[in-house]
C-alpha positions in Angstrom: -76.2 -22.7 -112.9 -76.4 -22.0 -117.2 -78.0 -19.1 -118.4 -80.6 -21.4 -120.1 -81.6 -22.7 -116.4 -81.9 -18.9 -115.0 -85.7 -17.4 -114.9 -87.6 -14.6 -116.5 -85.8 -11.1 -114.9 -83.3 -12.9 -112.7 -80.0 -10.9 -113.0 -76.7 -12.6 -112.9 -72.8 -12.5 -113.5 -71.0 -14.9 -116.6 -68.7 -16.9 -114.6 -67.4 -19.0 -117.8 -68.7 -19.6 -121.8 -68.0 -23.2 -122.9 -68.7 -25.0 -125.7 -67.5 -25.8 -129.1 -64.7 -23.8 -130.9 -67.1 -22.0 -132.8 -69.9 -21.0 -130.6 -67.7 -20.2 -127.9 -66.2 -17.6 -129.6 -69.2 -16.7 -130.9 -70.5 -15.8 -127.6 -67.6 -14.1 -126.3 -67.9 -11.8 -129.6 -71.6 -11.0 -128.5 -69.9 -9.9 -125.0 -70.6 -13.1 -122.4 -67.0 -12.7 -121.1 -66.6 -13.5 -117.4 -67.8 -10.8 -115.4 -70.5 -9.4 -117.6 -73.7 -8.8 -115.9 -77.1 -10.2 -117.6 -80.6 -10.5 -117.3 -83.0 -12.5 -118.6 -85.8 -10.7 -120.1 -88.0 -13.7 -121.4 -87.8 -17.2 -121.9 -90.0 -19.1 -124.7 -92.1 -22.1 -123.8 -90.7 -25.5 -124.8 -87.4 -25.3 -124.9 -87.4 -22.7 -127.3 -84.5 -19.4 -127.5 -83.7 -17.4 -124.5 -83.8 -13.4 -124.4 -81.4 -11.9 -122.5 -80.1 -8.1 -122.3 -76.4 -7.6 -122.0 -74.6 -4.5 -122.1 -76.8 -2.2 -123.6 -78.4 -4.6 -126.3 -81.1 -7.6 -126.1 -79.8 -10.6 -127.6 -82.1 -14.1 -128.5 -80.2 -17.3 -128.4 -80.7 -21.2 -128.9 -81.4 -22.5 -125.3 -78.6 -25.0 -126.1 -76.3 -22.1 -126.8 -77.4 -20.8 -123.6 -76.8 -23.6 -121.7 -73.0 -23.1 -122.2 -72.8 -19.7 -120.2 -72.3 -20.8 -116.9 -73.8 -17.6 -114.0 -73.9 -16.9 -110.6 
């Protein structure tokens, strides 16, 4: 499962980020390292950006971006 498939205030554990050079480490620098625990806190309608909270901080990103955080 991808973070962007995950619903609104489902918890769950990064298993792996993927993705292209860039936005891969990206994420990692925002904290999505395996093991992290996250939650979505809302999703917008559409296919629009994704809110999740993440150690301590709420971060918004691109459903695409999202969908290259695989959880469990």
């Amino acid at each position: 499962m991808t973070l962007g498939e995950a619903k609104s205030g489902e918890g769950h554990v990064v298993v792996s980020v993927g993705g292209s050079g860039a936005l891969r480490r990206r994420l990692l620098e925002f904290g999505f390292v395996p093991g992290t625990e996250v939650r979505v806190v809302r999703r917008a309608p559409f296919g629009g950006p994704v809110e999740v909270a993440l150690r301590g901080y709420l971060l918004t990103l691109r459903r695409d971006a999202a969908e290259t955080v695989a959880i469990k």
